[in-house]
N, C-alpha and C positions, 0 to 999 in steps of 0.2 A: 357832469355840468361843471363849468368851473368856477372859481370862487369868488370872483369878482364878473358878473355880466355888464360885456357894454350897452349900455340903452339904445334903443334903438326907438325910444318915445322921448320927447324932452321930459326932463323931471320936472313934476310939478307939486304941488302940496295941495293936497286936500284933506280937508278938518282937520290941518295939522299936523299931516304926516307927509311926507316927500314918498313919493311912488312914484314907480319906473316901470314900463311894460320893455320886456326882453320878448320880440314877438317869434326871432326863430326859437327860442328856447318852449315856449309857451309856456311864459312865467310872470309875475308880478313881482316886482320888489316892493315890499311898505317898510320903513323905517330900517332897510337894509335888510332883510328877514326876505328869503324867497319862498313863494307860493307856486306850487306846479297848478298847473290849469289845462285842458283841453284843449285843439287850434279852436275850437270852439266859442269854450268859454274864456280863450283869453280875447278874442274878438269880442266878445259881448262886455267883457268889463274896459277894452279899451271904449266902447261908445259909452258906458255906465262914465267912466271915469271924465269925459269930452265935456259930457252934460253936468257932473258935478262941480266940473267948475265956475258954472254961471247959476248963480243961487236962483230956488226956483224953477231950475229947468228940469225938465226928465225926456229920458229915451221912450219915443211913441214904441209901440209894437212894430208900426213899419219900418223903420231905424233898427230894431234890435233885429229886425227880421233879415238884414245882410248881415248878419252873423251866420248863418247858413248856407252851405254852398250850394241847393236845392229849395226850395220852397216849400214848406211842409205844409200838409192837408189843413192841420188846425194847428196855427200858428201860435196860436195863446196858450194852449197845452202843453205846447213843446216846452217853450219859453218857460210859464212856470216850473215844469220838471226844470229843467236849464238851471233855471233859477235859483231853485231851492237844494241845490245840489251842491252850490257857489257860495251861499249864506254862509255857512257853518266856517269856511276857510277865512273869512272876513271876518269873523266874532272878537276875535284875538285881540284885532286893532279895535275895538269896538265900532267899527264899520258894518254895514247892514244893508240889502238890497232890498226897498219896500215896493209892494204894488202903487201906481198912481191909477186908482179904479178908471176901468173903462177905457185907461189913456196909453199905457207903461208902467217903466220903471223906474224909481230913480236911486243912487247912491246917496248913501247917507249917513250918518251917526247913528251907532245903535242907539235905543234908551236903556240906560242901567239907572235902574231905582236908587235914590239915594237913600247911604247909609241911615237909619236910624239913629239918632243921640239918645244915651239914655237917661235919661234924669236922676 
């Protein structure tokens, strides 16, 4: 892969960070730092990433559901494995992909607890 990829998504910022989808590569760029992804899962976080930038919005199931080249039996199943597979590669940037019960997904800010002060 080479060391500079051309985007083939416009850059955008969310929560702060400029990320870039290099979609033949199937990769993300955050804050210049490349992430490999699945053709899969880089389809799924380009729709995560669509909906993050309109506050409030999230990816229905049906939306994340063309991320599939196939239509799967239980599509909420898939999806969470999908999903939870993705998390971990996003912790870094404190980025975090949460359920919207019953509805989707959405991209988000992780939460980190704040520090303690100690008296």
């Amino acid at each position: 892969m080479p060391d500079h990829l051309p985007s083939s998504f416009p850059t955008c910022r969310i929560f702060g960070h400029i990320i870039e989808e290099h979609t033949q590569w199937h990769c993300i760029t955050i804050d210049g730092l490349q992430i490999a992804f699945s053709h899969t899962e880089c389809i799924l976080m380009t729709l995560l990433m669509h909906h993050a930038q309109h506050p409030g919005d999230f990816a229905s199931f049906t939306t994340l559901g063309q991320g599939f080249k196939h239509p799967p039996v239980d599509l909420r199943r898939l999806l969470s494995r999908r999903i939870n597979e993705m998390r971990p590669k996003l912790w870094p940037f404190e980025l975090d992909i949460i359920s919207v019960r019953d509805q989707g997904y959405t991209l988000t800010r992780k939460w980190v607890p704040a520090h303690s002060v100690a008296s």
